[in-house]
VEXVEX-445500 format. One line per field, with one value per atom (N, C-alpha, C): atom name; x negated, y, z negated. Coordinates in nm, 2 decimals. Example, Ala and Ser with C-alpha at 12.3 -4.5 7.8 and 13.67 -1.06 7.14 Angstrom:
<doros>
atom N,CA,C,N,CA,C
u -1.32,-1.23,-1.32,-1.28,-1.37,-1.29
v -0.57,-0.45,-0.33,-0.22,-0.11,0.00
w -0.78,-0.78,-0.78,-0.71,-0.71,-0.79
</doros>
This chain:
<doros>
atom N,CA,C,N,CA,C,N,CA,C,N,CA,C,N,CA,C,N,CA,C,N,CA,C,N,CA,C,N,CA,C,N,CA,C,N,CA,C,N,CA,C,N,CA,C,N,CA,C,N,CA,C,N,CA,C,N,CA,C,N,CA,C,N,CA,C,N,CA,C,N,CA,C,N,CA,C,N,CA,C,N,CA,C,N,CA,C,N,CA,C,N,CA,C,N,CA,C,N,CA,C,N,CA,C,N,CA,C,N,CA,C,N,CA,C,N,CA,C,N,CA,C,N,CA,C,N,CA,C,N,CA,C,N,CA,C,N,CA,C,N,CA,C,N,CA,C,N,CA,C,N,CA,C,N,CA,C,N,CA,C,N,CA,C,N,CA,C,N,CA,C,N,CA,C,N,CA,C,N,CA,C,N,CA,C,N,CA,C,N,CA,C,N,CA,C,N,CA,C,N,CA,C,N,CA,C,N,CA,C,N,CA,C,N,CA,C,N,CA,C,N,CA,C,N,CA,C,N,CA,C,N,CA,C,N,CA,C,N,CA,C,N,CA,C,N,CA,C,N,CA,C,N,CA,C,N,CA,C,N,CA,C,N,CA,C,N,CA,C,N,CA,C,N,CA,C,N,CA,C,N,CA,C,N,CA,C,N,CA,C,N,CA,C,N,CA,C,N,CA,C,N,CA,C,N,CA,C,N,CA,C,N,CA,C,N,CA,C,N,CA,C,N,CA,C,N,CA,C,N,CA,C,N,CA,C,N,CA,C,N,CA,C,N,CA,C,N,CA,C,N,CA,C,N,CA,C,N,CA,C,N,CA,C,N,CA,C,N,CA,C,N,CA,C,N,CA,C,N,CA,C,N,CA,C,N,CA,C,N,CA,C,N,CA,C,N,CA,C,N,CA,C,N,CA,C,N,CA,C,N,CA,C,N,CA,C,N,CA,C,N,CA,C,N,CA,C,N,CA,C,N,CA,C,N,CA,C,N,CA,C,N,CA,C,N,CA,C,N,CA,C,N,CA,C,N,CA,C,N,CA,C,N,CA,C,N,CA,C,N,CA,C,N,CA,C,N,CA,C,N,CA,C,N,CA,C,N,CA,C,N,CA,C,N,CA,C,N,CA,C,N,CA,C,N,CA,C,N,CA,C,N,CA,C,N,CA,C,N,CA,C,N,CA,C,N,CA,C,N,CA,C,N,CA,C,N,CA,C,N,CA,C,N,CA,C,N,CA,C,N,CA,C,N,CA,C,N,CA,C,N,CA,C,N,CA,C,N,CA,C,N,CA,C,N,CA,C,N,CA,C,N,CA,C,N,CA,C,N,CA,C,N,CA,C,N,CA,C,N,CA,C,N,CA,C,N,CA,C,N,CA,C,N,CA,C,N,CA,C,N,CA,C,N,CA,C,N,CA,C,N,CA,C,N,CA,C,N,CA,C,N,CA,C,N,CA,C,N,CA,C,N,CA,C,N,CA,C,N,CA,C,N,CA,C,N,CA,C,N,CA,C,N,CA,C,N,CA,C,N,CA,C,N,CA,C,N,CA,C,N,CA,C,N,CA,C,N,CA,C,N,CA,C,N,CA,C,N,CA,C,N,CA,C,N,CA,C,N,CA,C,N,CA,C,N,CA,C,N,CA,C,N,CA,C
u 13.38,13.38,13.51,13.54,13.69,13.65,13.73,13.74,13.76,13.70,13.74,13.76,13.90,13.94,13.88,13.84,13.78,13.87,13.81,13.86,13.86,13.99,14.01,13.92,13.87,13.85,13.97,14.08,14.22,14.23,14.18,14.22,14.20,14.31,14.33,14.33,14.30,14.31,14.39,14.38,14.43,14.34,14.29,14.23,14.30,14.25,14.29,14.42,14.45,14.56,14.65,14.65,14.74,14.73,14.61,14.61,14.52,14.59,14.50,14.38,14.31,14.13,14.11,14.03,14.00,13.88,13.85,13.75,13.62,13.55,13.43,13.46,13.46,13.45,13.38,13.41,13.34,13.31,13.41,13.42,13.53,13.53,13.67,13.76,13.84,13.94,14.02,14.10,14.10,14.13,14.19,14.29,14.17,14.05,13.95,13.88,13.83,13.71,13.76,13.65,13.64,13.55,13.60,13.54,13.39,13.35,13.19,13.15,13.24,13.16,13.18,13.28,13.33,13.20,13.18,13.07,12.91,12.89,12.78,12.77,12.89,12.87,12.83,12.89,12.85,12.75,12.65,12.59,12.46,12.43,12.33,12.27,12.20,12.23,12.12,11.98,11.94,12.01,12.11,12.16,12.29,12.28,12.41,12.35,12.34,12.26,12.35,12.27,12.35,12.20,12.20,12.14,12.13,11.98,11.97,12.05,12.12,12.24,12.31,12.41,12.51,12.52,12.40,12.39,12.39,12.31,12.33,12.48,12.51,12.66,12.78,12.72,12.86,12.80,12.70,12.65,12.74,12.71,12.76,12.91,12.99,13.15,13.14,13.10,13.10,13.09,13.03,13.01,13.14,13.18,13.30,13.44,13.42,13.57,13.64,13.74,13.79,13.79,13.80,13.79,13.60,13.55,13.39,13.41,13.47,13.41,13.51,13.63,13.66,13.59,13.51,13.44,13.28,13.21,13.15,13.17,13.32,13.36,13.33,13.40,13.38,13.26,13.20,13.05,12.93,12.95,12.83,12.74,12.76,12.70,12.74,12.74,12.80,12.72,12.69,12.59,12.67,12.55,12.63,12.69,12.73,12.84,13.02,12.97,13.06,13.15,13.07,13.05,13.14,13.07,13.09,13.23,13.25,13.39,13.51,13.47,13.57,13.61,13.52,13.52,13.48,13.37,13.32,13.40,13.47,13.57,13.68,13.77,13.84,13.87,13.79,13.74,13.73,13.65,13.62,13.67,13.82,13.91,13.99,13.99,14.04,13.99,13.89,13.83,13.69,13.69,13.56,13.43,13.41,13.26,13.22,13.11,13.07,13.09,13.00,13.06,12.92,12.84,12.73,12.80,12.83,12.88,13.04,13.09,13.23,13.15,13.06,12.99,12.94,12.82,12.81,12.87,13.01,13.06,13.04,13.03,12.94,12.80,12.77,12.61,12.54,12.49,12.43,12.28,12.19,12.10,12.01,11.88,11.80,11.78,11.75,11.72,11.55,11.52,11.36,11.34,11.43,11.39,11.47,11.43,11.51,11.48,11.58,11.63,11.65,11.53,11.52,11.56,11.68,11.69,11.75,11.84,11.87,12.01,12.13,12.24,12.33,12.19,12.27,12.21,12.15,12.12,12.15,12.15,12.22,12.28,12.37,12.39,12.35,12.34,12.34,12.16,12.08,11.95,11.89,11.97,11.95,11.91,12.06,12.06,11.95,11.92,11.78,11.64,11.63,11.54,11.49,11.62,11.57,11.58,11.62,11.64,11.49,11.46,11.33,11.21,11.25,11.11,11.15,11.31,11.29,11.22,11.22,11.20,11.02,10.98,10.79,10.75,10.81,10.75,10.78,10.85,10.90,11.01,11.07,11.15,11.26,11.34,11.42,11.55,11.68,11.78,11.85,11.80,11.84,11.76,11.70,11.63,11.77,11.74,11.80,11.76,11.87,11.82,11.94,11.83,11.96,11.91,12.09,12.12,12.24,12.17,12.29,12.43,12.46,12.57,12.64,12.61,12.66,12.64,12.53,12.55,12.65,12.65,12.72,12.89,12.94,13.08,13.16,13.18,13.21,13.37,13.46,13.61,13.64,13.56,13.60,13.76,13.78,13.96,14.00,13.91,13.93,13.93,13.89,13.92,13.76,13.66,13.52,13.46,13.29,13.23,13.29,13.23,13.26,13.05,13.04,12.90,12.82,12.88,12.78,12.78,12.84,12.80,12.71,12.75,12.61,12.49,12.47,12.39,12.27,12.35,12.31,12.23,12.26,12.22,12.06,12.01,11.86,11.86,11.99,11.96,11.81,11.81,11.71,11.57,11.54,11.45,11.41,11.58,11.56,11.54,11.55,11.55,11.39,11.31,11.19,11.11,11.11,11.02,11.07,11.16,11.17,11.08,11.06,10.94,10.98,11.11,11.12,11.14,11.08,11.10,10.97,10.85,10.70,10.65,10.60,10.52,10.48,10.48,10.39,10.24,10.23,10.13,10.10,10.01,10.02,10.06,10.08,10.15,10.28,10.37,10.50,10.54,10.44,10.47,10.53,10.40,10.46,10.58,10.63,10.74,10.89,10.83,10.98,10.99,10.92,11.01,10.94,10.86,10.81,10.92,10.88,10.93,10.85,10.94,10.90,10.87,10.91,10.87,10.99,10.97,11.04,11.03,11.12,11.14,11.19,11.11,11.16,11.21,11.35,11.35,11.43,11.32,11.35,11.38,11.48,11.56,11.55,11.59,11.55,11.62,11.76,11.85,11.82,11.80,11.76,11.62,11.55,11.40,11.44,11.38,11.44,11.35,11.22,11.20,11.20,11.32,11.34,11.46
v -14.41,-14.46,-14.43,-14.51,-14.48,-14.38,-14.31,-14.18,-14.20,-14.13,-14.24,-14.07,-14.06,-13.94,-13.92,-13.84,-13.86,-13.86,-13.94,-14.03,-13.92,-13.94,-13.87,-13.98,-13.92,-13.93,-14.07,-14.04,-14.08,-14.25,-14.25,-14.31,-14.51,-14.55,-14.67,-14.82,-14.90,-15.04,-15.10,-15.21,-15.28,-15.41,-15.39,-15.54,-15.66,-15.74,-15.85,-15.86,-15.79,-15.77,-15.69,-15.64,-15.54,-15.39,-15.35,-15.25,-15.16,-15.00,-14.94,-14.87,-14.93,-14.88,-14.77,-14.66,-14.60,-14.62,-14.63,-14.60,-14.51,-14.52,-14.42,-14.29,-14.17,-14.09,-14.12,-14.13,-14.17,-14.31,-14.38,-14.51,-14.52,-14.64,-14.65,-14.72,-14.67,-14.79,-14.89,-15.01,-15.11,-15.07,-14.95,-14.93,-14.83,-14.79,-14.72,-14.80,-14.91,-15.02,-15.03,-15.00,-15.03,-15.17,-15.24,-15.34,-15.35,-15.23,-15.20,-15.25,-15.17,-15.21,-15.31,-15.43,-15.56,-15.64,-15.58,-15.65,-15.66,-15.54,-15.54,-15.63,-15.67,-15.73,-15.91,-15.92,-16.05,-16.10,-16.02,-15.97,-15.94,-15.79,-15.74,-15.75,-15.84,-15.81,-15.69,-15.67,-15.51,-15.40,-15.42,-15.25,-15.25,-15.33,-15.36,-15.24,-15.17,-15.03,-14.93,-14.85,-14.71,-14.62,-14.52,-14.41,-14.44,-14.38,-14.38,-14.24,-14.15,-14.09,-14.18,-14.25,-14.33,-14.41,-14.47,-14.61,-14.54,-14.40,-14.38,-14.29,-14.26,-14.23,-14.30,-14.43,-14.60,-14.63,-14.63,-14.66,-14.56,-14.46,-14.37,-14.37,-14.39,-14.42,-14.55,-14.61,-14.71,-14.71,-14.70,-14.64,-14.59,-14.46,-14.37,-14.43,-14.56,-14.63,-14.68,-14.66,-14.72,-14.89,-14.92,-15.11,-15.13,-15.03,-15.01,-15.03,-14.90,-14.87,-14.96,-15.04,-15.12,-15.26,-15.32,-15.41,-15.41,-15.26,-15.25,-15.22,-15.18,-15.20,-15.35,-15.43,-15.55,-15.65,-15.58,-15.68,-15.64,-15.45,-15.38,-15.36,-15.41,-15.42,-15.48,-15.40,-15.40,-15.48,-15.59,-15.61,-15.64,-15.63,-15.66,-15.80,-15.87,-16.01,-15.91,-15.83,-15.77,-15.68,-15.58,-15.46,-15.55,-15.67,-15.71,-15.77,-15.87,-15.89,-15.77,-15.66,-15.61,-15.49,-15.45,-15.28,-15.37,-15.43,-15.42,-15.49,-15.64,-15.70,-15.66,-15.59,-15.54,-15.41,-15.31,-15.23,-15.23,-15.45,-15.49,-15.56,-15.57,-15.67,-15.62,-15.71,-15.70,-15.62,-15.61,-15.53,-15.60,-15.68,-15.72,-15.70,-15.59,-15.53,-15.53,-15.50,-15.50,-15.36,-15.36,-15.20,-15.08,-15.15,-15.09,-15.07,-15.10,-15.06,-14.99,-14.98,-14.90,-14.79,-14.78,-14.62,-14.54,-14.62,-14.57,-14.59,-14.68,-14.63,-14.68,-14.61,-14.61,-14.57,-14.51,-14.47,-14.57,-14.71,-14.78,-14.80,-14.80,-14.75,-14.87,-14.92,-15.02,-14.99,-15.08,-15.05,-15.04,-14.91,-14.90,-14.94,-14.97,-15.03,-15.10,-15.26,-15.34,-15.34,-15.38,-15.36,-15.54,-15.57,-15.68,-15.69,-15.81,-15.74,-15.90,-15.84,-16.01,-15.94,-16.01,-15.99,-15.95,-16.03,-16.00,-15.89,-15.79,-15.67,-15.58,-15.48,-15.41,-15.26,-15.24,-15.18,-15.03,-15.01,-14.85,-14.89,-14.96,-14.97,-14.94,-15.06,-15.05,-14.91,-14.85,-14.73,-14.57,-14.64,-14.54,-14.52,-14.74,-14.76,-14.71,-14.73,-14.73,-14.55,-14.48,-14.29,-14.25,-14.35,-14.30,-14.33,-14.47,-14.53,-14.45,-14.40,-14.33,-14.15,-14.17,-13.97,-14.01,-14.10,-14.12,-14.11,-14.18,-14.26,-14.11,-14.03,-13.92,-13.95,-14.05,-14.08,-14.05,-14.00,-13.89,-13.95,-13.90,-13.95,-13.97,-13.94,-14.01,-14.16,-14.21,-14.30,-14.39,-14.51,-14.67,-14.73,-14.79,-14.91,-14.99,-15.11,-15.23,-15.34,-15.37,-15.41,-15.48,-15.63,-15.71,-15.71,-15.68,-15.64,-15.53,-15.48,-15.38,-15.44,-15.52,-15.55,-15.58,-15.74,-15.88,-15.82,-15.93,-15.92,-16.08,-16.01,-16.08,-16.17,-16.07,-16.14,-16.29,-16.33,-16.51,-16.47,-16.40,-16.37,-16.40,-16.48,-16.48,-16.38,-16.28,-16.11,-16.08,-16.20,-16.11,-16.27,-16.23,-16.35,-16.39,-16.51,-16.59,-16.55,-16.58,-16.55,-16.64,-16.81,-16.87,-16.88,-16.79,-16.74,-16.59,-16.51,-16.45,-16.47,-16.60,-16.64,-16.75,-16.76,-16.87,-16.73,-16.58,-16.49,-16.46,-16.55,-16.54,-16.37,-16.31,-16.17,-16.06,-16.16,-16.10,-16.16,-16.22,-16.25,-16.17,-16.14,-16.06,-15.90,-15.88,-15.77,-15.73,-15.78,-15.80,-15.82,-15.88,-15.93,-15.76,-15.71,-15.62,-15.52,-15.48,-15.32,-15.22,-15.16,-15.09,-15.04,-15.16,-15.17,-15.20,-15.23,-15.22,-15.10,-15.09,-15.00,-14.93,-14.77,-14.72,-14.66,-14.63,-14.59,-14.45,-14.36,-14.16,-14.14,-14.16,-14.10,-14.08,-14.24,-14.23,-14.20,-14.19,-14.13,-13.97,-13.89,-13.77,-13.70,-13.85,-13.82,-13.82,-13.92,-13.94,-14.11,-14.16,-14.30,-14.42,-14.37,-14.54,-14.58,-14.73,-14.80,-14.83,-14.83,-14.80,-14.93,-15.09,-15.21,-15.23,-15.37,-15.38,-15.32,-15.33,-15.27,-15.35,-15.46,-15.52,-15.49,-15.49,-15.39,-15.48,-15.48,-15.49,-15.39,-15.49,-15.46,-15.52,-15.44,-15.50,-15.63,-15.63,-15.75,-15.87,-15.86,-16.02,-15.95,-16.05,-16.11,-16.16,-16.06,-16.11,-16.23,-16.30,-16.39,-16.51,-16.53,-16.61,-16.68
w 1.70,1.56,1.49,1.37,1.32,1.22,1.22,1.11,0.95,0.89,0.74,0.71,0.60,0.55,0.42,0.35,0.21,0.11,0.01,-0.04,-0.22,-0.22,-0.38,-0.46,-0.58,-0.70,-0.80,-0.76,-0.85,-0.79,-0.64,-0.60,-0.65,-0.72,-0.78,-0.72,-0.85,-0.79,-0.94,-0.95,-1.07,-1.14,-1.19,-1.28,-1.32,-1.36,-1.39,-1.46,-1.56,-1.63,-1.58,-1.41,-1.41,-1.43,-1.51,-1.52,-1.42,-1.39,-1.32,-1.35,-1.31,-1.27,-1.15,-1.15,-1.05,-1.00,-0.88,-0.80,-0.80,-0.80,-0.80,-0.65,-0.73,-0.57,-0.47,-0.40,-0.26,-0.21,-0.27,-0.27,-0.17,-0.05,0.02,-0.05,0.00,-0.03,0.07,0.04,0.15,0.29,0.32,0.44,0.48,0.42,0.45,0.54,0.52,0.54,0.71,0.77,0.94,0.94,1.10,1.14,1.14,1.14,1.14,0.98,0.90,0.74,0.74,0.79,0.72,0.78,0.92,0.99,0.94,0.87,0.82,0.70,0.59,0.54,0.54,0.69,0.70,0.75,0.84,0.87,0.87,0.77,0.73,0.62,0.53,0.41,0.38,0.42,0.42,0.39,0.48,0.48,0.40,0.28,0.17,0.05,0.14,0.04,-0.03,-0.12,-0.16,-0.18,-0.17,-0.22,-0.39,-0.42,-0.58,-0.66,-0.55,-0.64,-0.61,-0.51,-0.56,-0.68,-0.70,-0.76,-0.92,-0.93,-1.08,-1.08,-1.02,-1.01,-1.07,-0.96,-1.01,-1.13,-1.16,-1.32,-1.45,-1.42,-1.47,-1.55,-1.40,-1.39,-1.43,-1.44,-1.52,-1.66,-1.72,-1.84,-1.89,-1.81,-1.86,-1.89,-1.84,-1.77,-1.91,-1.95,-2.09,-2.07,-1.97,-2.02,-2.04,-1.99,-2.06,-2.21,-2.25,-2.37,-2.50,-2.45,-2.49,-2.55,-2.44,-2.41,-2.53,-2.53,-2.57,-2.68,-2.80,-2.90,-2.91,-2.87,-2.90,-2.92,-2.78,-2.85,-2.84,-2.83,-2.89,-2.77,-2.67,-2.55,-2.46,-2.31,-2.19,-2.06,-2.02,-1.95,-1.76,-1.70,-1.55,-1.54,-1.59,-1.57,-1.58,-1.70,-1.74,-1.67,-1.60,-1.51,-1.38,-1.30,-1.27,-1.25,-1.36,-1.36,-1.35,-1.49,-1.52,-1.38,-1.33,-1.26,-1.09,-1.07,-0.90,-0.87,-0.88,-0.84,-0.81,-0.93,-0.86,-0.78,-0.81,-0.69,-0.53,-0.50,-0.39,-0.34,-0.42,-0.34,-0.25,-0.13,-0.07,0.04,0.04,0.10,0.25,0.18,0.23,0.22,0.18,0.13,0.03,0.00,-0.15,-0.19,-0.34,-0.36,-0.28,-0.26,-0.20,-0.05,0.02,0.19,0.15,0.04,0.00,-0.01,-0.11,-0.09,-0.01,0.07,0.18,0.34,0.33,0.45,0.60,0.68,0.78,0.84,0.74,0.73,0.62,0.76,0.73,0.77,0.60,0.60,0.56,0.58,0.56,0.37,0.34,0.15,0.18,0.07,0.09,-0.09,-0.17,-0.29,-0.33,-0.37,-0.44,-0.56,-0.66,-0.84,-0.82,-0.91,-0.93,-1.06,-1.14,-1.29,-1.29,-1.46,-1.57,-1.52,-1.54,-1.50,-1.65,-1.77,-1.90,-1.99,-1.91,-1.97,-1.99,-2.10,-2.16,-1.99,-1.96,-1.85,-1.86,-1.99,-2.00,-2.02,-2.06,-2.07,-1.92,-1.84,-1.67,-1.64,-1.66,-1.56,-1.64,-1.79,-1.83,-1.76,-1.79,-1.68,-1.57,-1.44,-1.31,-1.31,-1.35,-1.37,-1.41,-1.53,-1.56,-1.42,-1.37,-1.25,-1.15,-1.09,-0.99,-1.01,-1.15,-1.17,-1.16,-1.23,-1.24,-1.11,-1.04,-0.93,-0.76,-0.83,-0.71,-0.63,-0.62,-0.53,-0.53,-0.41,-0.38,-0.38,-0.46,-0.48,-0.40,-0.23,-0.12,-0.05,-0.14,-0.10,-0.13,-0.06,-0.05,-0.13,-0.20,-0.38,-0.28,-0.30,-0.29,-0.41,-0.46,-0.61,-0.62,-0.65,-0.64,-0.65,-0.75,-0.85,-0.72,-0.70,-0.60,-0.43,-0.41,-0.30,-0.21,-0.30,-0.22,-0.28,-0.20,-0.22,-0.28,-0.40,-0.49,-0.57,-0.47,-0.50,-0.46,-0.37,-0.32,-0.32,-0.22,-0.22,-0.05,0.01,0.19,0.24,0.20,0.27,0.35,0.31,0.35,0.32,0.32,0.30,0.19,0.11,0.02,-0.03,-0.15,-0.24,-0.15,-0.10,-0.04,0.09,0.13,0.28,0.28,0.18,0.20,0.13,0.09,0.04,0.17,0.24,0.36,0.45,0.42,0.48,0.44,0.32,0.20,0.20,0.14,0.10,0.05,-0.05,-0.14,-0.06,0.00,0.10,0.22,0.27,0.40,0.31,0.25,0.19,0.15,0.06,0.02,0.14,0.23,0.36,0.44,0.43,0.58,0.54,0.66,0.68,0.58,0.63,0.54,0.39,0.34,0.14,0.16,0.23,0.23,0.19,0.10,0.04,0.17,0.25,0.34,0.36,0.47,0.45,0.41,0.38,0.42,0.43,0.58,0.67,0.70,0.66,0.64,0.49,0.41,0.27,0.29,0.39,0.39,0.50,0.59,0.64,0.63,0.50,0.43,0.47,0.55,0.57,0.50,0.43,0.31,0.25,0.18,0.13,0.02,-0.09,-0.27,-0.29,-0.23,-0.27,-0.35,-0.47,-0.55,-0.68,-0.76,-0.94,-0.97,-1.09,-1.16,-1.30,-1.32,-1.42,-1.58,-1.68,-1.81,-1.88,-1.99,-2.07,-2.23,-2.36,-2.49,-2.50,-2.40,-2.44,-2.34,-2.23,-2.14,-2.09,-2.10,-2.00,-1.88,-1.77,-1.60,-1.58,-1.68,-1.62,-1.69,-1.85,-1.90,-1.85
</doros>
């Protein structure tokens, strides 16, 4: 297997305007990314996972990022189109992966919870939400959330799929149908290997089914 060195905190990209953005710790970066992650991305869409500490992690750093809190001077609220444009893109360019297989690497893991959501909701709402359903519900900050926004790979830059090639993969289908996001039984409740199903998760600012 190829060796991946770890990865500073500092380590940068640039946005649209040129300016430098950093990376989430433990995020690769391009010269990081092995044939294995590129492969999974075209590939697997299941295991386009992160752990629910990753995911409230990148939420987190997101938040903190000054083109965040710029954005959210301006229009009071930050939603994932946003997040999207301004931070995962350029993060994932060039890369091939999404930002979910940058985090986790080569420890590729089936998703045992999908985050079913509005793409125009408030982001800091999101990440209250799913913190609160993962703390009610018990589920262990090493469980697998797979979440759009973070999944797929989204630069359309020739470096990786294109949106409608992993779209021809029925992500959110293969994802929902597999075993392991099936609710389990006892028995694998008390071994650790169930699956939490979906979370559909509302927000005061978009209706996920308007």
């Amino acid at each position: 297997a190829a060796k991946v060195k770890k990865l500073s905190a500092k380590a940068g990209c640039e946005d649209a305007h040129g300016a430098t953005l950093h990376r989430p710790p433990g995020m690769a970066s391009p010269d990081e990314v092995t044939n294995e992650m590129r492969g999974r991305q075209w590939n697997d869409p299941a295991q386009w996972t992160t752990t629910v500490r990753q995911w409230c992690d990148m939420m987190k750093f997101c938040i903190e990022q000054q083109v965040y809190k710029e954005r959210k001077l301006a229009k009071r609220l930050v939603n994932m189109y946003d997040i999207t444009e301004m931070l995962i893109i350029p993060w994932t360019k060039g890369t091939g992966c999404g930002a979910a297989v940058l985090m986790s690497r080569e420890k590729a893991q089936h998703a045992q919870l999908m985050l079913s959501h509005a793409w125009a909701e408030d982001a800091e709402e999101c990440l209250e939400a799913v913190e609160k359903f993962v703390k009610d519900n018990g589920i262990h900050e090493d469980a697998t959330i797979w979440f759009c926004c973070f999944a797929n790979y989204q630069a359309e830059d020739n470096k990786g799929p294109t949106i409608s090639d992993q779209l021809k993969l029925h992500p959110f289908k293969s994802v929902i149908e597999s075993e392991e996001v099936k609710t389990g039984n006892p028995t694998e409740i008390q071994d650790g290997t169930r699956g939490f199903g979906m979370c559909a998760v509302h927000t005061t600012h978009a209706d996920l089914y308007t």
